[in-house]
C-alpha positions in Angstrom: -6.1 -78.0 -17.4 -7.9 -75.0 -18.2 -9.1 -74.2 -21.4 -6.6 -70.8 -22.5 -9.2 -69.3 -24.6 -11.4 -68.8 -21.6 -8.7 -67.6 -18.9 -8.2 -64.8 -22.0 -12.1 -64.0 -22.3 -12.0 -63.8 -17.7 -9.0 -61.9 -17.8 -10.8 -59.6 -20.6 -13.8 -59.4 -18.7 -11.9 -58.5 -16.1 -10.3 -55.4 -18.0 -13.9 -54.0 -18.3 -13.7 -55.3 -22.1 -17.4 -57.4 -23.0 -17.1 -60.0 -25.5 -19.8 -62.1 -27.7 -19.8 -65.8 -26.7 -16.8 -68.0 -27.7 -14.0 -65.0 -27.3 -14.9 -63.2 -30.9 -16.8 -60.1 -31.0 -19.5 -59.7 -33.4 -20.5 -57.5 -35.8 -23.3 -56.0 -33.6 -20.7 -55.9 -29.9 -17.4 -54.4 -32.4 -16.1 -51.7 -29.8 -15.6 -48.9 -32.0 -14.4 -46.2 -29.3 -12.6 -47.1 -26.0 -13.9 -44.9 -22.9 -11.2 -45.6 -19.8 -12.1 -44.1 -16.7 -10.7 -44.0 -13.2 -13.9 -44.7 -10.9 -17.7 -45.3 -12.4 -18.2 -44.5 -8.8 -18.0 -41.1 -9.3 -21.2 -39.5 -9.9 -20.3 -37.0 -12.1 -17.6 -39.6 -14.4 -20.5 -41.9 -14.3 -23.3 -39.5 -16.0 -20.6 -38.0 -18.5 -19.6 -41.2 -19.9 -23.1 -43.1 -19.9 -24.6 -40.6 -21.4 -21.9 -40.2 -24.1 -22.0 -43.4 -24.8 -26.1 -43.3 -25.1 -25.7 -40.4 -27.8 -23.1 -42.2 -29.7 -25.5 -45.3 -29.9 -28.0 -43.3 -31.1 -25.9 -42.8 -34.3 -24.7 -46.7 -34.2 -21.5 -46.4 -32.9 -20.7 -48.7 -30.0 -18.5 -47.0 -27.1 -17.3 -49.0 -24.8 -16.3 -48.4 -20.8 -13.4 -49.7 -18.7 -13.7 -48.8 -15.4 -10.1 -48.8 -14.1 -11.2 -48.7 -10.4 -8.6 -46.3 -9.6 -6.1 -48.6 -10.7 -3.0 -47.3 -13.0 -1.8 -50.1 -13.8 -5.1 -51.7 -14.1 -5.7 -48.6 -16.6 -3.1 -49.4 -18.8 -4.1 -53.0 -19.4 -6.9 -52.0 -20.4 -5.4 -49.1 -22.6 -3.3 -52.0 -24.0 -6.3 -54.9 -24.8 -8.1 -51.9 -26.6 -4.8 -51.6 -28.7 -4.6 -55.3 -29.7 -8.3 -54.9 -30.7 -8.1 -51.9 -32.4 -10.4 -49.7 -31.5 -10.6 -46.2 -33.6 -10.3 -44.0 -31.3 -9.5 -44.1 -27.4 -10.8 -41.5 -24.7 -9.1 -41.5 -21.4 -9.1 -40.0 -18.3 -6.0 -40.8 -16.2 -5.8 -42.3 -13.2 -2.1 -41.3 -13.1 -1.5 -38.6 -16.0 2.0 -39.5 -15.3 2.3 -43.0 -16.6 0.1 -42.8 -19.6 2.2 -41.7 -22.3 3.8 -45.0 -23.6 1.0 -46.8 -23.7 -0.9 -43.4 -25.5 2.1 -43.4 -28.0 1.6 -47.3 -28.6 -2.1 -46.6 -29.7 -0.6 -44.0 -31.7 1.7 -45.8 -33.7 -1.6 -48.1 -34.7 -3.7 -45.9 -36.2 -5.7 -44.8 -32.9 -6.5 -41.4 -32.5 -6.3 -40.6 -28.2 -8.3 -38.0 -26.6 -7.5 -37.0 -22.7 -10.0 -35.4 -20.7 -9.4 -33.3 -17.3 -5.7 -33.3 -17.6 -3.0 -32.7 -19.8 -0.5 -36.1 -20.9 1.6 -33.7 -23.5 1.3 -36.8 -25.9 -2.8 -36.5 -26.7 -4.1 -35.8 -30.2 -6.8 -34.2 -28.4 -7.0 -32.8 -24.9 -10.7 -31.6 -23.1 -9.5 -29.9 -19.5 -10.4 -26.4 -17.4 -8.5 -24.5 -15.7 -8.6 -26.3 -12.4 -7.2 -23.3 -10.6 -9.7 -20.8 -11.2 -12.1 -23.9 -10.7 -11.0 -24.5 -7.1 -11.2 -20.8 -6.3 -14.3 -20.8 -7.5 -15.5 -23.6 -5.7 -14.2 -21.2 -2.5 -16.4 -18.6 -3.3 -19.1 -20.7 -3.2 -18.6 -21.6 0.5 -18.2 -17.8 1.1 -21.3 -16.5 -0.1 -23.3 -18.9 1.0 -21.4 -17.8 4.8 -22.1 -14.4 4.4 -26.1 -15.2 3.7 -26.4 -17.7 6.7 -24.0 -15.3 9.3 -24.6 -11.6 8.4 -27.6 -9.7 8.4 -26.0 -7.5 5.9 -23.7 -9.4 3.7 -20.5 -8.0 4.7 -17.3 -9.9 5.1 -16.6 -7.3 8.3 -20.1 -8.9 10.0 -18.6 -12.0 9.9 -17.4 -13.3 13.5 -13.2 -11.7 13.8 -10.4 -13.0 15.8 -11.1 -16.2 18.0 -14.6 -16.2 17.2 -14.0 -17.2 13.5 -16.1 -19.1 11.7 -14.5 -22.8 10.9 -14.2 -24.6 7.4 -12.7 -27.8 6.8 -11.3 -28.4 3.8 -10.7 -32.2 2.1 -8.0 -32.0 -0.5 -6.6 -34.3 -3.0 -3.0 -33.9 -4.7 -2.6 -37.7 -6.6 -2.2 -35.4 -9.3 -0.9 -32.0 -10.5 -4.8 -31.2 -12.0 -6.1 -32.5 -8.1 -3.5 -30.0 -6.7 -4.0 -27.1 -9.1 -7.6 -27.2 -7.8 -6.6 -27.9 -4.3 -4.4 -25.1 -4.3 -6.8 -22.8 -5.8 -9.7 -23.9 -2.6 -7.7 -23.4 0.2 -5.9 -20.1 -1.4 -9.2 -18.8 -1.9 -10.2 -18.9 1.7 -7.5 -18.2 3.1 -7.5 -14.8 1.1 -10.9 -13.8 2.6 -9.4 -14.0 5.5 -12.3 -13.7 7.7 -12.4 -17.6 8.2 -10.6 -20.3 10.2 -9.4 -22.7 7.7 -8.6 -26.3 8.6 -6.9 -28.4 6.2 -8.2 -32.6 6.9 -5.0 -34.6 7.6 -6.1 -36.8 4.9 -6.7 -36.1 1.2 -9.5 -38.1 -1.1 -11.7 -38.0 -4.2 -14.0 -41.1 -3.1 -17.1 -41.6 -1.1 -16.4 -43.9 1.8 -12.6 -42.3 2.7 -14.3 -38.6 3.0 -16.6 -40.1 5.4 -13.7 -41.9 7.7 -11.9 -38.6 7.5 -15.2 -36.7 8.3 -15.3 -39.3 11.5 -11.2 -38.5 12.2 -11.6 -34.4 11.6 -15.0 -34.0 13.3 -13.8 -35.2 16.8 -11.3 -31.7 17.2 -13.5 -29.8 14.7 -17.1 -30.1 15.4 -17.7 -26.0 15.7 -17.1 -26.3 11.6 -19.8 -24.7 10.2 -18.7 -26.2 6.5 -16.6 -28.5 4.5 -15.0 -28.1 0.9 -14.1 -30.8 -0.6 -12.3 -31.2 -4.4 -15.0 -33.2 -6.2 -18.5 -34.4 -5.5 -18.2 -37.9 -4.2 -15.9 -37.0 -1.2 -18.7 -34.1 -0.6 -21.3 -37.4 -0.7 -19.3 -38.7 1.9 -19.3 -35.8 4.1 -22.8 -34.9 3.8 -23.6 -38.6 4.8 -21.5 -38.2 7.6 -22.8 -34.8 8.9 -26.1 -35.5 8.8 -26.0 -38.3 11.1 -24.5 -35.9 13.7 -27.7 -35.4 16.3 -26.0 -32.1 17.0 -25.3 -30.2 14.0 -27.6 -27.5 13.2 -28.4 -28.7 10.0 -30.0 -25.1 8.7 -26.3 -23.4 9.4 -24.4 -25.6 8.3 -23.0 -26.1 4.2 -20.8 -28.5 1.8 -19.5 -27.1 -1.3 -17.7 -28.9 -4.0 -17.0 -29.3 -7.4 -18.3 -32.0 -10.4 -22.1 -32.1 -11.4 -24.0 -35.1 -12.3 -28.4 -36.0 -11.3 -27.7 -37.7 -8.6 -25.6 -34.7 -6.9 -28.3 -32.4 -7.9 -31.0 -34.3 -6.0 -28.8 -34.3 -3.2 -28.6 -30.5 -3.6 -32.1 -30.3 -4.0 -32.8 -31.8 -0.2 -30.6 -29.1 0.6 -33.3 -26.6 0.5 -35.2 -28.3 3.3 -32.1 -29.0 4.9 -32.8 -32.7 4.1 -29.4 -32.4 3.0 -25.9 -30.0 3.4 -25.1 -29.8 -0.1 -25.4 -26.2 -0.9 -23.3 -25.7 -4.4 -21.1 -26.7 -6.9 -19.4 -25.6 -9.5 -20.6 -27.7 -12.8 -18.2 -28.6 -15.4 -20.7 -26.6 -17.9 -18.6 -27.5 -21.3 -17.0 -25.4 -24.1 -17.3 -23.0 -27.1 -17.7 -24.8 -30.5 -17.9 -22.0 -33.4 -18.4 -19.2 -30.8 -21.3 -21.3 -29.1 -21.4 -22.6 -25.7 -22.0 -26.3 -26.1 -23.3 -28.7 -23.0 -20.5 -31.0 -21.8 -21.7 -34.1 -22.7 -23.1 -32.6 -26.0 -19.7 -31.2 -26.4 -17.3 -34.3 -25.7 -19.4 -36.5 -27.8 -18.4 -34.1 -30.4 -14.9 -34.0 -30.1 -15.0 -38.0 -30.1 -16.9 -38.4 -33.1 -14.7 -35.8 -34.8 -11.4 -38.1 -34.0 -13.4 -41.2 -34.7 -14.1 -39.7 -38.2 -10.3 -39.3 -38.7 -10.6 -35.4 -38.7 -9.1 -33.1 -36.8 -11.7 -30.1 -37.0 -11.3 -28.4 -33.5 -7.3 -28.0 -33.3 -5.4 -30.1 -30.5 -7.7 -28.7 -26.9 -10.5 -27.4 -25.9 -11.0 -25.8 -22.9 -14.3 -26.1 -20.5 -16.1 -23.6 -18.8 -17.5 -23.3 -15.2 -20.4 -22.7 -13.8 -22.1 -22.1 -10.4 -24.9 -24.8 -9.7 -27.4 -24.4 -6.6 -30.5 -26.4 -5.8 -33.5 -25.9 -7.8 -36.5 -24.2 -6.3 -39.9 -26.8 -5.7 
């Protein structure tokens, strides 16, 4: 028979939860703040929260990551192991912002102070979001100037191609939740409102890498005229670049992906663009909020809002809001 202590340390493991040897944490491994996340995948999740948890080791606090592989139930096993070893404070980003607030509430009856980032639960002590609206519009806009450059001589929506001859952008949505479809809504309300394009919504919706590129593959055999492709975050856009570029014949000069979601990795990515080594042209970066009247870096930002809760204070209200920026490639 198997020994129970170790199925619990597996099933731990498991959870995204690291242990010292023989099930007990030590002194040195004590998890001090929880950091659940849907997808480490995602380029942009993944540099926020590693880089978080590097400035809160610099002050000797030890942040730990679950990676809930897009999993909601997964998530809130792991929500609830953090909970039995009582953590101080929990961050969390949803995987379903729907399902999250018993097990939010449970923390809260311990002591645990729960931050939510990119959406709104209603039950948070502390809530980091944007308006993902505006964001998504925004996103739009992106795609359209970068249209107007590449098919006008003179800038002019009116130069653009008219009537049958419109140009052709695809657009990837995703809608798993009401912050996904407020962003959505706001990318292909956008471009429709310019009205000097020929917008195709994909028959299938994702946030991940590897599903953008089979919908890419699905889209591209009706749609192959597209000249570019908006997706809601940057790891579908990774997908679709991957899958454009391996098109023989795409013109890759006149041809764009736009998105939203920052992280180093994207920006390289960006960066080929400029050789058209690559067809990400923009996105908009998650640039982070005002602290005191100051624009503060996102990362900069969040670990500050963390700290704060794992401190037991309560200095910046209940939310704070992020701002947006527009990110291109950076000159050689």
């Amino acid at each position: 028979m198997k020994n129970p202590g170790f199925i619990i340390v597996m099933l731990f493991l498991s959870l995204g939860i690291t242990f010292a040897k023989g099930g007990q944490q030590s002194a040195a491994n004590k998890v001090d703040i929880a950091y659940l996340i849907p997808d480490s995948t995602n380029p942009f999740v993944g540099w926020l929260t590693t880089t978080v948890q590097k400035l809160a080791r610099d002050e000797g606090i030890n942040i730990q990551i679950a990676d809930a592989a897009n999993n909601p139930a997964r998530q809130i096993e792991q929500i609830e192991n953090f909970i039995a070893m009582k953590v101080k404070t929990i961050v969390l980003m949803p995987v379903d912002p729907n399902n999250v607030q018993d097990v939010i509430k449970r923390a809260q009856s311990q002591g645990i102070k729960v931050m939510v980032a990119g959406t709104d639960t209603g039950v948070q002590d502390f809530m980091m979001n944007i308006d993902q609206y505006a964001c998504g519009e925004s996103i739009s806009d992106l795609a359209i100037e970068w249209i107007l450059k590449t098919f006008t001589a003179d800038g002019r929506p009116e130069s653009l191609p008219a009537g049958a001859d419109k140009l052709k952008v695809i657009v990837i949505k995703d809608t798993e939740t009401i912050d996904a479809k407020n962003r959505s809504d706001g990318i292909v309300n956008r471009l429709n409102e310019f009205d000097k394009l020929n917008v195709v919504i994909a028959s299938g919706e994702t946030m991940l890498t590897a599903p953008a590129m089979a919908i890419m593959e699905n889209m591209w055999q009706q749609n192959s005229d597209a000249v570019a492709v908006v997706t809601y975050n940057a790891s579908a856009a990774v997908g679709v670049n991957e899958y454009v570029m391996s098109q023989v014949n795409v013109d890759k000069a006149r041809f764009g992906v736009f998105t939203g979601d920052w992280s180093e990795e994207y920006q390289t990515l960006m960066d080929a663009s400029i050789q058209n080594k690559s067809l990400a042209r923009a996105t908009m970066n998650i640039a982070g909020p005002k602290i005191n009247g100051e624009f503060v870096p996102l990362e900069q930002a969040t670990w500050i809002f963390i700290k704060d809760l794992y401190e037991g204070k309560m200095s910046y209200g209940k939310a704070a809001y992020d701002a947006v920026a527009k990110t291109y490639p950076k000159a050689e």
